[in-house]
N, C-alpha and C positions, 0 to 999 in steps of 0.2 A: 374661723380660727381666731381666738380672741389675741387679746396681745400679752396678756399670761403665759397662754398656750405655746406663744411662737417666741418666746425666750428665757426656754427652760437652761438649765445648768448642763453643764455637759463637757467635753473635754476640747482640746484644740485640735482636734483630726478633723470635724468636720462629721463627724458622725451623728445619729440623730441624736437630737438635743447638743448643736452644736449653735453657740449664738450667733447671730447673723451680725454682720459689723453695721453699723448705723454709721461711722465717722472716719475718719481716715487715723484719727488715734487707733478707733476698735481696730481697724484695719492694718495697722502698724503692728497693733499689740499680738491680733490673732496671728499674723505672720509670722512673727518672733518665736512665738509659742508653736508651732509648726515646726520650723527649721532643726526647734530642739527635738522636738518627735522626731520627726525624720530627721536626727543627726548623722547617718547614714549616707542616705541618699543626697543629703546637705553636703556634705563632704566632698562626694566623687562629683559633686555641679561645681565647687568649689577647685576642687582638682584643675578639673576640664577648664575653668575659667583661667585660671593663673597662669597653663598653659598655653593658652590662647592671649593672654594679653605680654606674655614672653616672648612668641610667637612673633606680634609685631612689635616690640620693642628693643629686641635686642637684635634685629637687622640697623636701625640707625646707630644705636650704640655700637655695635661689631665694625661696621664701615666708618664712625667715625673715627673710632680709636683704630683701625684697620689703616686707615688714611693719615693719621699720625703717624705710625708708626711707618707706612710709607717716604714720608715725608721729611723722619726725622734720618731713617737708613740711608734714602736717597741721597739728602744733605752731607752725613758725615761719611760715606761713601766715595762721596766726590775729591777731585782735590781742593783744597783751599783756593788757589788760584781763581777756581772757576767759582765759585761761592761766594770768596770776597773780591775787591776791589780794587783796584792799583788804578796810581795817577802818577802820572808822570812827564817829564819836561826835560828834553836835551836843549841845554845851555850851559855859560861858565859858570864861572863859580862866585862872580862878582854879586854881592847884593843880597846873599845867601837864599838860592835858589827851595829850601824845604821852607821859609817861611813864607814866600807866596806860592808856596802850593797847598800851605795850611790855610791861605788868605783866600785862594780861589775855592778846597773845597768849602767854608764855612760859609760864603757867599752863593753855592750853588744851592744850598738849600738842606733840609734836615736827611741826616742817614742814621734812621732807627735799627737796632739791633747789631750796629756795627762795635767791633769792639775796639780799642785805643789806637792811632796809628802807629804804623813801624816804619821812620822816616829811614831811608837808604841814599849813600851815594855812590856812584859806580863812574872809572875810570877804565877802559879796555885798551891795552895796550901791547909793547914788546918789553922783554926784560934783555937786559944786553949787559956786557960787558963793559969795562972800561977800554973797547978799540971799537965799542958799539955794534959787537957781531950780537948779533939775538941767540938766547940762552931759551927763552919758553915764552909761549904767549899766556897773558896774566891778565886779569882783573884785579884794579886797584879797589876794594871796597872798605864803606864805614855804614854800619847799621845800628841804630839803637840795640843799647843792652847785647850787643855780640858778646862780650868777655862773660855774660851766662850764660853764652849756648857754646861754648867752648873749652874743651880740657889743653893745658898746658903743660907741658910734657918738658919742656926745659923753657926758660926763664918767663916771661911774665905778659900782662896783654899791654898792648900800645896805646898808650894815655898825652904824649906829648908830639907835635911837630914834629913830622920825617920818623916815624916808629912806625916800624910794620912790624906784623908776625905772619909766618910762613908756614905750610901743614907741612907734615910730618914724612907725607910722602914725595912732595915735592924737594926735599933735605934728601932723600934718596935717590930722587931722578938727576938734582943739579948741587954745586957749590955752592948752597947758600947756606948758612951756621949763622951761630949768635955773635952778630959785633959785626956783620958783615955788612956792605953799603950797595943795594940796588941803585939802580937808574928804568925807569920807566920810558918806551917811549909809544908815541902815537902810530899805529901802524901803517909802514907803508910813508912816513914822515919824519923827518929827523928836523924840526924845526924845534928853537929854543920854548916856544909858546908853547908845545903840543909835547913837552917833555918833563919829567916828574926825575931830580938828580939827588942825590944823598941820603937816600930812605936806609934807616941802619934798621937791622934785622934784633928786636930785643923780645923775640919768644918765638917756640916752636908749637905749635897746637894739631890737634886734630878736634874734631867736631860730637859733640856728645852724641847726637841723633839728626843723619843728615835729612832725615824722613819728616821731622816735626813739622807742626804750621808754623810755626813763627818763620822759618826760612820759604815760606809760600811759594815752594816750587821752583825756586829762582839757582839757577847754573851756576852757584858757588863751588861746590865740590867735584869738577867734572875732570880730573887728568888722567889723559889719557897719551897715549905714543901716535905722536902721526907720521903719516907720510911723506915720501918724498925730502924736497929740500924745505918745509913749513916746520918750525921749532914746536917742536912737541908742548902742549895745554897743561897751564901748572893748575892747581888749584886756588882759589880768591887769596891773595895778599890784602889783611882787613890793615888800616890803619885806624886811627885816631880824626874827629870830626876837626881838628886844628889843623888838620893836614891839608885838608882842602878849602879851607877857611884861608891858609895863606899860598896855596897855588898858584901859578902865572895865570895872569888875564888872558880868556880865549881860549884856557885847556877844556877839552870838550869832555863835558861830567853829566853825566844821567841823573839826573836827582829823581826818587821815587817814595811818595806814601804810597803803602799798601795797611790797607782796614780792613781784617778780617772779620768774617760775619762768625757773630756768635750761635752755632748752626744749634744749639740744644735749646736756646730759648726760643728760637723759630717753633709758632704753631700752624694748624691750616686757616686759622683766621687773619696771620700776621702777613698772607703770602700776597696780599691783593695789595696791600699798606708799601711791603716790600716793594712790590714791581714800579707801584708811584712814583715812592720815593728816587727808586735808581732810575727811571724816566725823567722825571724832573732834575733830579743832579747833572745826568747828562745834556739834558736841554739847554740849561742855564749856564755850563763849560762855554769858554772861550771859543769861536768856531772853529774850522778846520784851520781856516789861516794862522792859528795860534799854536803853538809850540806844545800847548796842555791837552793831553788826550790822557784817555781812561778807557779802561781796558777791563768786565765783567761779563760774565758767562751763564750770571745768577739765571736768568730767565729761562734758558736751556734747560738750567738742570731743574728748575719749577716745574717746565714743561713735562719734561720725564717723571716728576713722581707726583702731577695731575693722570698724564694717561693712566698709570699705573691704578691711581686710586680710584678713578673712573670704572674700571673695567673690575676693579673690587667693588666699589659702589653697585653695578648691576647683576652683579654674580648675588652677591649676597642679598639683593630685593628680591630678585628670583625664587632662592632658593627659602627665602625668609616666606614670601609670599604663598608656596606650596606648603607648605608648615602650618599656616597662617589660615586655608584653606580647610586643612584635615580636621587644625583642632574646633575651626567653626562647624565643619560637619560633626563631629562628635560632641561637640558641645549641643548641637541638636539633637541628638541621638537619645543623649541623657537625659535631658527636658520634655523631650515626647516619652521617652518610657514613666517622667517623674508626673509628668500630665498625665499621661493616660491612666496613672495608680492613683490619682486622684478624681478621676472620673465620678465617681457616686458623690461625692465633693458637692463639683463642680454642681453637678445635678439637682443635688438638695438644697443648696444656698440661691436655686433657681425656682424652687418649691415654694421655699421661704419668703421670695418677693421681689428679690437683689435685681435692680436695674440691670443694665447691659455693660455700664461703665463701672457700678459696683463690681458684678460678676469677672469684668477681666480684673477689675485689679487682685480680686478676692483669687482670681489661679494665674496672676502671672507676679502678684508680688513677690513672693518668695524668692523663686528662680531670677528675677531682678535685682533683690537684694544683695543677695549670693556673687553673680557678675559684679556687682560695684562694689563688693567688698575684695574681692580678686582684684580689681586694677592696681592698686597702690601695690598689693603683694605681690603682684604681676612686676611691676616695676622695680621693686626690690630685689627680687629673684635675678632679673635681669642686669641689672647691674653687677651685682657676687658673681653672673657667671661669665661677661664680659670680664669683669678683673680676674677670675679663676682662668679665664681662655688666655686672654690678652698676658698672664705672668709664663704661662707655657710656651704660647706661637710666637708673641709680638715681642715687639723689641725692647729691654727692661725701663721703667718705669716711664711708658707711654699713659699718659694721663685719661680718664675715663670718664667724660663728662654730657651730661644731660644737656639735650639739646632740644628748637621746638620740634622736630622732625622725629624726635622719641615720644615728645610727648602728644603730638599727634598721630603718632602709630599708637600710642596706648587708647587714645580717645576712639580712631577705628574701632581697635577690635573691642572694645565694652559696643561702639553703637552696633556692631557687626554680631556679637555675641547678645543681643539685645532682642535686635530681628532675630536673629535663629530661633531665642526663646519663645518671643511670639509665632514664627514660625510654626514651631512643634507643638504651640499648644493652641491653637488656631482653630486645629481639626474638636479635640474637646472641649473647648469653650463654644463652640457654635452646633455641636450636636444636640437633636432633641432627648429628652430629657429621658423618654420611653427607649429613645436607642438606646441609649445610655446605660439603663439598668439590664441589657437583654446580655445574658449570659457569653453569646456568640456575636461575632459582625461579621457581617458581607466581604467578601474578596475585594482589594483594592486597586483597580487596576490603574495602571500610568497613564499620568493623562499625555496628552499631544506632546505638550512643554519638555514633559521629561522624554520623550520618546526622541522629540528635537534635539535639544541637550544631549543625550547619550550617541545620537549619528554625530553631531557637530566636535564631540569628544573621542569618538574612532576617528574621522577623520584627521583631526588636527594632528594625530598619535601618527598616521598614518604618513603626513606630509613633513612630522621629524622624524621620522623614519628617514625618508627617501632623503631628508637634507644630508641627516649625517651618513647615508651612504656615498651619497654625492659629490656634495662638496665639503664634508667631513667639518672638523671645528673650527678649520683656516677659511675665510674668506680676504681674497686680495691681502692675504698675509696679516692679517688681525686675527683675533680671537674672536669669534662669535660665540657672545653668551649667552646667543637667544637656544641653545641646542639643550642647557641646563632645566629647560620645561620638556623636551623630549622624554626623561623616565619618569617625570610625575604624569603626561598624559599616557603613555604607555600602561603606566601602571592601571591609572584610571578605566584607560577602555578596556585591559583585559578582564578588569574587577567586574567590568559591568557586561560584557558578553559571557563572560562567569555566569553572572547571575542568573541571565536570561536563560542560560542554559543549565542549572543547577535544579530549579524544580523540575522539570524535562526527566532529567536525570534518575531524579529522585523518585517520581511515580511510577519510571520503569523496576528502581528498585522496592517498589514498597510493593510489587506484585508480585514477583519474585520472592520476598519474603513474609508472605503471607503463605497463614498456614503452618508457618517452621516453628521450628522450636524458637530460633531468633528474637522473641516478643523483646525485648528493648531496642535492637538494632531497627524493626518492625516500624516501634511507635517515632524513633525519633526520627526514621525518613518520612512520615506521614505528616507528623509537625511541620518539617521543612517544607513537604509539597503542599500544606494547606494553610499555609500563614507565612505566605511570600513578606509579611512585615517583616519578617526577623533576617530577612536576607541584606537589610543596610549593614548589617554587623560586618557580615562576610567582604560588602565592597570597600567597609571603613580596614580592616584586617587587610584585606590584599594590596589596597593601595599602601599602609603601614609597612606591611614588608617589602613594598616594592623599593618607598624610597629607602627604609634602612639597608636594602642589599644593595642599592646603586651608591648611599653613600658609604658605605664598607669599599667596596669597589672602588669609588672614584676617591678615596682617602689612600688605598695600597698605590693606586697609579699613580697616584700626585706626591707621594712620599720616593718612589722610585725615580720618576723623573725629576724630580728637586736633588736625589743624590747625583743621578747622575749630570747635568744641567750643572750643578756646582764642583765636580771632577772636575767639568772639562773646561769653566770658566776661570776655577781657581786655579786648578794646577796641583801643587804641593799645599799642605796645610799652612804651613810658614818658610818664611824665606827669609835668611839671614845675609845679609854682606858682610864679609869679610875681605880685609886687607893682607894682601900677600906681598912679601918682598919677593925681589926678582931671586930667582933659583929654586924656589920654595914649590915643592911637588901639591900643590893642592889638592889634587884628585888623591893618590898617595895617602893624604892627610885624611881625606873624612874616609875614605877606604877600612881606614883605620881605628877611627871613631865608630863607624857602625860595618862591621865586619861580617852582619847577614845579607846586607845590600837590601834592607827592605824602608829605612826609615832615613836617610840622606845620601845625597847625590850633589855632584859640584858641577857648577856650572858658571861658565864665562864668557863674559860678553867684548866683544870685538866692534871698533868703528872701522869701518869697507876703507878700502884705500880708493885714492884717486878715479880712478878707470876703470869703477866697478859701481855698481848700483848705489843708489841710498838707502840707510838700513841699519841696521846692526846685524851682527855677525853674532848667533848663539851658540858656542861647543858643550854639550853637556856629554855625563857619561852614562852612553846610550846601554850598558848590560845592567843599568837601575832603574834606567826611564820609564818604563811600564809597570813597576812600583811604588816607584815614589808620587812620580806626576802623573797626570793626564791630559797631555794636550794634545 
């Protein structure tokens, strides 16, 4: 064959008079030229690819933004108290006790993510008369910025030496009005040092929101009616910072910063930084012997929405991975059926002279191509649908950011989707040339490997089976999320003893309908029983519906037990406090407000007397409770 002969003009199928590539340019070129011929077939490879590099990309994405958003609920879930940080020091009042405790934390070392301090002073004592009989046990307090977290109902906040203001309710339990002069004393102590005398009462407040952080959880608003002969609990008496600035030497004052952690700026990369930090702050505190202790809970509640995000972490490789699986099997699927329509190709470009390295590139470039043009689209995709999921399930604007562990799932699946190509076209790039062209081929039967595989694949089915009959999803009271591969092998092995049993099936019926009138029903059971290739469709198809019905399934169960799981932990949707003066029917009252009994209920809480347990005491109105609440 001359070399005129053997590079006639011809189109890009590969058909005769198709040129042989000489260069990896030609080889570039002829490829390209190809894909648009088969723009078709190009396409559903292209399909197949994107879901497959989706596949493994948007399990690190999902779990991370998954873990954020863990992370961030956890955080603003919690109370403040536990979050942030409080330092504090019982001593007097000489020397002014919040300026070394600004000195000591600044000294203990950096606290990232904390937000400004809230210096406080606290004074716990008796409120007495002028014959010194106790009237109500009180907290003398001064907090930064209190006159913005307080409404003033009659005169004004306490700015000067000996000015208190008193809540609103405390003016209805006792004699105290505007212009009026407390005395303070220490409990249990009537010495002139541990006494606080002429505090004039020049405003009346109640508290905007006793729930906010800024008051970090701290017993300001707490009156209640006690027992016995103990003077019933007023609420905080705030004074002015000049008040304790001239108190007698020795009055025993609580001095307290508390630094609230700014819990929205918290990410899952700041949490290791965090834990340091509040390690090191503590380390470098005064020892026990010293008066300065610090008081944080941060770690606990890290620890809670680690496990949390952990056990979402391998939920979602699981489930990511069997996903991951399918579309690497159908990504072969497509590649062997796109090889083997190129087979007279393959064949002829082997007529032609094409080395053996020529030859695979000349039938595997294409399908190469294809997968490396998927990845980026792969990862695009995957993103949109992480932000499309994450604006529905996750907590709003939990951030959605590319990680290496994305971008090594995306690198898998191209090399994973890479091998499958050569995989599937393995069998026609290595076939002789004469097979090649013969109309028919030889039955294929399974070798060892797959016969191995397909037992090793019942059985595993077989032994989640027996787990979650057994010892169900709990182990030692965890969650085992090793049970979430139980319906992708189940699936698996019923597909593939299907199979085996599907041509069986079939030649009993193509006997049976032979002869009948049935000629199509006839030919297409004949197909089935003599070209067992077409039976991967069937195992790709049953495993496909298997996981869509288990995740149909295990989405209803997990949407029922989320409802009900948060009935019983929340209770009511919301919960209001309200202030009642004494005689006032409150039951009565919202009776009244909602008159079907379906949307509020009144309830009151009770401190146990003396000679009865610790606790609180709960009366609700129990002909509403099983509509409103759920506890």
């Amino acid at each position: 064959m001359g070399r005129r002969a053997a590079h006639p003009k011809g189109d890009a199928c590969g058909r005769v008079g198709t040129p042989v590539p000489s260069a990896p340019v030609d080889s570039l070129r002829l490829a390209l030229r190809g894909l648009w011929w088969r723009r078709g077939v190009s396409m559903v490879i292209v399909l197949v690819a994107t879901t497959t590099v989706i596949a493994a990309a948007i399990a690190p994405l999902y779990a991370r933004a998954g873990g954020e958003s863990i992370l961030q609920d956890t955080l603003r879930a919690a109370p403040v108290r536990d979050t942030g940080l409080e330092v504090w020091e019982l001593t007097g009042p000489r020397g002014d006790p919040l300026r070394r405790l600004d000195a000591e934390i600044a000294a203990s070392g950096r606290l990232g993510l904390y937000q400004h301090p809230i210096h406080s002073l606290q004074f716990s004592g008796t409120v007495v008369d002028h014959r010194n009989q106790p009237e109500a046990s009180a907290q003398l307090a001064f907090r930064d910025r209190q006159c913005e977290h307080l409404i003033f109902l009659r005169g004004r906040c306490p700015i000067a030496v000996n000015e208190v203001a008193v809540s609103a309710r405390s003016v209805r339990q006792h004699p105290w009005r505007l212009g009026s002069t407390l005395a303070i004393n220490r409990p249990r102590s009537l010495v002139t040092a541990q006494q606080l005398r002429s505090l004039r009462v020049v405003g009346e407040y109640r508290p905007k929101d006793r729930n906010e952080p800024y008051w970090f959880d701290q017993d300001y608003f707490n009156a209640h009616v006690s027992a016995g002969d103990d003077p019933d609990v007023s609420d905080s008496i705030f004074t002015s910072r000049a008040t304790f600035d001239s108190a007698p030497a020795g009055l025993a004052v609580r001095a307290l910063v508390h630094l609230p952690l700014d819990v929205r700026a918290v990410r899952m990369a700041d949490t290791a930084t965090l834990r340091h930090n509040l390690a090191a702050f503590q380390r470098r505190l005064p020892g026990h012997g010293s008066a300065v202790q610090s008081i944080s809970a941060l770690d606990e509640v890290l620890d809670a929405a680690g496990n949390s995000t952990r056990r979402l972490d391998v939920s979602v490789l699981i489930v990511a991975g069997q996903l991951l699986v399918l579309s690497w099997f159908v990504l072969y699927l497509v590649v062997a059926n796109a090889t083997e329509a190129r087979g007279p190709e393959v064949a002829l470009a082997k007529l032609r002279g094409l080395r053996p390295a020529a030859t695979v590139a000349f039938g595997l470039l294409e399908p190469l191509l294809l997968i490396a043009a998927a990845t980026p689209l792969g990862l695009l995709l995957a993103d949109l649908s992480v932000r499309a999921l994450g604006a529905a399930r996750l907590l709003p604007g939990t951030p959605v950011r590319f990680t290496g562990l994305t971008l090594l799932g995306a690198v898998a699946a191209l090399a994973g989707g890479c091998l499958a190509a050569a995989l599937a076209a393995r069998r026609t790039l290595t076939r002789p040339v004469v097979e090649q062209w013969r109309r028919t081929s030889g039955p294929v039967r399974p070798s060892r490997v797959t016969t191995y595989a397909d037992t090793a694949v019942a059985l595993l089915a077989l032994l989640g089976l027996l787990q979650l009959r057994t010892a169900g999803v709990l182990t030692n009271g965890r969650t085992n999320n090793l049970v979430l591969l139980a319906p992708g092998l189940v699936a698996l092995a019923m597909a593939l003893i299907g199979v085996r049993l599907l041509p069986a099936a079939a030649r009993v019926a193509v006997r049976r309908t032979r002869g009948t009138r049935h000629l199509g029903r006839f030919l297409a059971l004949r197909q089935v029983a003599r070209r067992p290739a077409g039976l991967r469709v069937v195992v790709l198809l049953s495993v496909a519906f298997g996981l869509i019905t288990f995740a149909v399934a295990a989405w209803s169960v997990a949407s029922m037990n989320r409802t009900a799981r948060a009935d019983t932990e929340v209770g009511a949707a919301r919960v209001i406090t309200v202030e009642s003066r004494p005689g006032v029917d409150l039951v009565g009252a919202v009776r009244r407000l909602d008159p079907t009994g379906r949307y509020a209920m009144a309830v009151e809480e009770f401190l146990p007397f003396n000679d009865q347990p610790g606790g609180w005491l709960i009366a609700v109105d129990s002909g509403r409770l099983a509509t409103v609440a759920t506890w």
